[in-house]
N, C-alpha and C positions, 0 to 999 in steps of 0.2 A: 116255087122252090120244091124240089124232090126230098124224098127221106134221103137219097145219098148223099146231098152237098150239103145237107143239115148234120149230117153224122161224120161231115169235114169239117165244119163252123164248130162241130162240137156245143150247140146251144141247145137250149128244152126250146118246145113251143113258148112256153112262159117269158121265156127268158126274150126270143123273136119277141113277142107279144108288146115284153117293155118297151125293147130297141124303135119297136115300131112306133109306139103311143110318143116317146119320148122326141122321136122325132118329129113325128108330127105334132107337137106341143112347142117345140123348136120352132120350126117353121113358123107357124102362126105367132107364134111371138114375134118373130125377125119381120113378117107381114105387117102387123101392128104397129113395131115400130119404124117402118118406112112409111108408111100412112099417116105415122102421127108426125112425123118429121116433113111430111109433104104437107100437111095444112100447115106447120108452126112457120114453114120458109111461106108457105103464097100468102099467109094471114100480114106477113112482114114486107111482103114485094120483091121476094129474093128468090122465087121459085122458077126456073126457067127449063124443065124435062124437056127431053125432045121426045119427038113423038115414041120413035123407037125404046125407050125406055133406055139410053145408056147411060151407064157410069161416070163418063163425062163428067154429064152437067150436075148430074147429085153429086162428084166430089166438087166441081166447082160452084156449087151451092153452098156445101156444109163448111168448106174454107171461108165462102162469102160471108157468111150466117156466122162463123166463129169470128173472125177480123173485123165483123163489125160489134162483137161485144156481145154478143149473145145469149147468157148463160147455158143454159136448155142446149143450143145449138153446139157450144163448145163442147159438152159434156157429151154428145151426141156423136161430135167428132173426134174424140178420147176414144167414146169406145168402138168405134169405126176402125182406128188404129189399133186397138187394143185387141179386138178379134180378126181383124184382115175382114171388116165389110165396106160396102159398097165399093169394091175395086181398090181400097186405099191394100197395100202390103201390111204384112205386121207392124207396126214399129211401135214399141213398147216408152222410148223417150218420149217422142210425139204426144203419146196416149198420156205420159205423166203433166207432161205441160199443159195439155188442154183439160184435164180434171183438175188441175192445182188453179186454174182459169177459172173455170166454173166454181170451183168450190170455193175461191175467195167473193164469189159474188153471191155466194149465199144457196149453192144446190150442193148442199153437204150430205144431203143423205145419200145421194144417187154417185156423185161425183165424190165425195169422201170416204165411202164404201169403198169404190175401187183405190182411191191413192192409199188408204187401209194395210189393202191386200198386198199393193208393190212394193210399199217400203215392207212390210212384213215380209214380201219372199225374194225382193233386189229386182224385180222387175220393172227393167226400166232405169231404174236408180239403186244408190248404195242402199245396202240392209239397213233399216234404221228401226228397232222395235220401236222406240219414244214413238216415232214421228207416226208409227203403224197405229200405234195406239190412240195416239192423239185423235186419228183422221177417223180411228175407226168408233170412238167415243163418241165424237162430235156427232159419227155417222147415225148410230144406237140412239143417240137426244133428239133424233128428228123423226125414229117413229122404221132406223130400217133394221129389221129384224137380222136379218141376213149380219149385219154387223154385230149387232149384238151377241148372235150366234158365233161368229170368229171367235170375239172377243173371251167367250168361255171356252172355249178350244182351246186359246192359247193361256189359257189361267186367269185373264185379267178379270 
């Protein structure tokens, strides 16, 4: 990048510096958790990637891995909807059903966090603070910070 298209972005080095780190902090996470979701499907017998690496068969994986009950794999495909990954589109319903899935089987901190947030800001579902609170308390008793952090945000 030149000093002129920098002085079009209007950004300091610094400020590039963050965009850069954070992205590549992004990535590696998003790395991690295809990796960790490609051992939890083969460790189950539900792993079938083609060679090519397509989207395909990881959404017809994490569908299989959620429909069979999965916890971990439901919550996995919550947030697949939830972000628009592995090829799934947004869909915010979707993503509420399969964390209310999860979280009634007991992955409240990962999968409680997020239903937290949706009823906190109608994502997905009606605005319900109770129900934000609820999920997001539940979420804070299992150790996830991130919720508990909400949780002072919004006064609770």
């Amino acid at each position: 990048m030149n000093d002129t298209q920098r002085q079009e972005m209007d950004y300091s080095d610094d400020e590039i510096d963050q965009i850069v780190f954070r992205l590549t902090r992004n990535a590696i996470a998003g790395k991690e958790f295809a990796e960790g979701f490609k051992a939890d499907m083969k460790e189950k017998g539900l792993w079938g990637w083609d060679e090519d690496g397509g989207m395909a068969d990881v959404q017809q994986n994490l569908l299989a891995g959620a429909r069979h009950g999965d916890a971990k794999v439901q919550f996995k495909l919550g947030r697949a909807y939830y972000h628009g990954l592995f090829g799934f589109a947004v869909n915010y319903e979707e993503a509420v059903l399969w964390f209310t899935r999860s979280a009634q089987q007991g992955t409240i901190e990962e999968a409680g966090y997020y239903l937290g947030k949706c009823y906190l800001n109608g994502t997905g579902v009606e605005k319900d603070r109770d129900k934000a609170v609820y999920w997001l308390e539940k979420a804070a008793a299992t150790g996830c910070g991130d919720a508990g952090l909400l949780l002072d945000e919004i006064g609770e």
